[in-house]
C-alpha positions as CSV (number, residue, x, y, z in Angstrom):
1,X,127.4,-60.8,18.6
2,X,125.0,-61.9,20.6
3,X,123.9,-65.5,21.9
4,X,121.1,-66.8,24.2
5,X,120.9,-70.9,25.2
6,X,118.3,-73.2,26.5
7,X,118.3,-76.4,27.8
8,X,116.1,-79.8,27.9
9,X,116.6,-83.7,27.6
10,X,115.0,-86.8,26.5
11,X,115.6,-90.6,27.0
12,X,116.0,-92.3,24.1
13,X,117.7,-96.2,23.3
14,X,119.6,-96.4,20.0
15,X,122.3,-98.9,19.2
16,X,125.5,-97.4,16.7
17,X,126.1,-99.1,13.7
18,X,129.4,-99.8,11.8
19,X,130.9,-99.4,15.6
20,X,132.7,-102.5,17.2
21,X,132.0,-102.1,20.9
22,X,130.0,-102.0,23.4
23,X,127.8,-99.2,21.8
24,X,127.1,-101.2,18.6
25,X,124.6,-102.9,20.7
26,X,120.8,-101.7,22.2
27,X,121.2,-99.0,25.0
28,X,120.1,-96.0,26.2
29,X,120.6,-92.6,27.7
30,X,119.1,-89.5,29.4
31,X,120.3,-87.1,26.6
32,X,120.8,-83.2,27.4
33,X,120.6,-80.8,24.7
34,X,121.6,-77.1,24.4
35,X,120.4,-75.0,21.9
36,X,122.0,-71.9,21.2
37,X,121.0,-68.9,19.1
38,X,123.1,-66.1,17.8
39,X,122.9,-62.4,16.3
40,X,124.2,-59.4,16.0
41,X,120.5,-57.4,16.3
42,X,117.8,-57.2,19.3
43,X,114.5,-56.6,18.4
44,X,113.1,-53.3,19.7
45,X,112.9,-54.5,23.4
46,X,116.4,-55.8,23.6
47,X,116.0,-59.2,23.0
48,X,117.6,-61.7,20.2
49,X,114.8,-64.6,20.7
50,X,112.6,-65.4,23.4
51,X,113.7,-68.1,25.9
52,X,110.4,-69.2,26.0
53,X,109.8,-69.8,22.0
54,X,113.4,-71.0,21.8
55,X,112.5,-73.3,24.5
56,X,109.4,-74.4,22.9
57,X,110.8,-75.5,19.9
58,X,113.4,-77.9,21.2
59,X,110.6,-79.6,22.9
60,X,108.8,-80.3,20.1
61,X,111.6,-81.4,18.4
62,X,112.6,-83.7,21.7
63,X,109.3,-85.0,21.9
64,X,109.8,-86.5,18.8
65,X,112.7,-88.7,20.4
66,X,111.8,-89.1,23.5
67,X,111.0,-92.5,24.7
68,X,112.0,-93.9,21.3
69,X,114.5,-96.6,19.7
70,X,115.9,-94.2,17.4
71,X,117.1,-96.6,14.7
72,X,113.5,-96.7,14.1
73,X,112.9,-93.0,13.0
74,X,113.6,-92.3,9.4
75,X,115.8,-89.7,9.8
76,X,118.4,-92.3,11.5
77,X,117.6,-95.0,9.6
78,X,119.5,-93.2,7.2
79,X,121.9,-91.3,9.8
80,X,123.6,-93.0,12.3
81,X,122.1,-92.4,15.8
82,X,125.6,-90.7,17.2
83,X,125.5,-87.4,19.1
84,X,126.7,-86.1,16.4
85,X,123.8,-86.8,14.2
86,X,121.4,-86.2,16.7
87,X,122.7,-82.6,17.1
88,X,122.4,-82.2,13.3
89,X,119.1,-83.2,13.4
90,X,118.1,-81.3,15.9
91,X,119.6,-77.8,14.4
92,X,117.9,-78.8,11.2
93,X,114.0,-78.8,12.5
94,X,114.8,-75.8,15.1
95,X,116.8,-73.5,11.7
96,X,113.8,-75.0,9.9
97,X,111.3,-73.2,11.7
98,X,113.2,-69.6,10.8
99,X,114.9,-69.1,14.4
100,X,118.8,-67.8,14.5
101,X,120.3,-71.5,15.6
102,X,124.2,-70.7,16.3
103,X,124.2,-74.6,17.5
104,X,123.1,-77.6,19.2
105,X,125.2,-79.7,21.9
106,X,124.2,-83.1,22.8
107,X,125.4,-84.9,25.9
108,X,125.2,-88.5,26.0
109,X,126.7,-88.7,29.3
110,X,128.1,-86.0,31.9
111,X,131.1,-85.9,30.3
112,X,130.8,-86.4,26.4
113,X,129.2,-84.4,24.2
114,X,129.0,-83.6,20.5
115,X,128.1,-79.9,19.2
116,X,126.7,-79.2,15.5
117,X,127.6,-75.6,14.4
118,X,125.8,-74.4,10.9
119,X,125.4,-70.9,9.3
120,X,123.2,-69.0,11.2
């Protein structure tokens, strides 16, 4: 099995609802997200996806957060804003667009993350 991962980040405010604590109200965070792709097949020049298409496609979906109160997006007016949602949404568009998504990690801070594994 094979597995390639890129990298990018966004800055984003969101406040969690249902959550008693210091999160349930407005703050932000410079968000890093991995995206990783899996197979067991390379094309005919060795590779599984390009870096550079697989990079291209979390950015569009990033742009779409960044610099954005997420409660505000329909998606998480439904959805929670947690990392955890965020890296369901974010392996939703990507898989959307047909690429091999293994999963999507989501750092809200150097040292937690949340990671959304589907069927790829």
């Amino acid at each position: 099995m094979y597995s390639v991962k890129v990298e990018a980040d966004f800055s984003s405010a969101h406040n969690l609802r249902g959550y008693k604590g210091k999160c349930e109200g407005l703050h932000g965070h410079n968000w890093k997200v991995e995206v990783a792709a899996g197979g067991a097949k390379l094309d005919r020049a060795g590779i599984l996806v390009d870096f550079k298409l697989l990079k291209n496609k979390l950015d569009l979906v990033l742009e779409e957060l960044d610099h954005q109160y997420l409660n505000h997006l329909p998606y998480f007016k439904k959805n929670n804003p947690t990392s955890e949602n965020i890296a369901r949404y974010v392996y939703d568009k990507i898989k959307g667009q047909g690429l091999k998504v293994k999963s999507v990690t989501v750092w809200e801070s150097e040292n937690s993350a949340a990671t959304y594994e589907g069927r790829f």
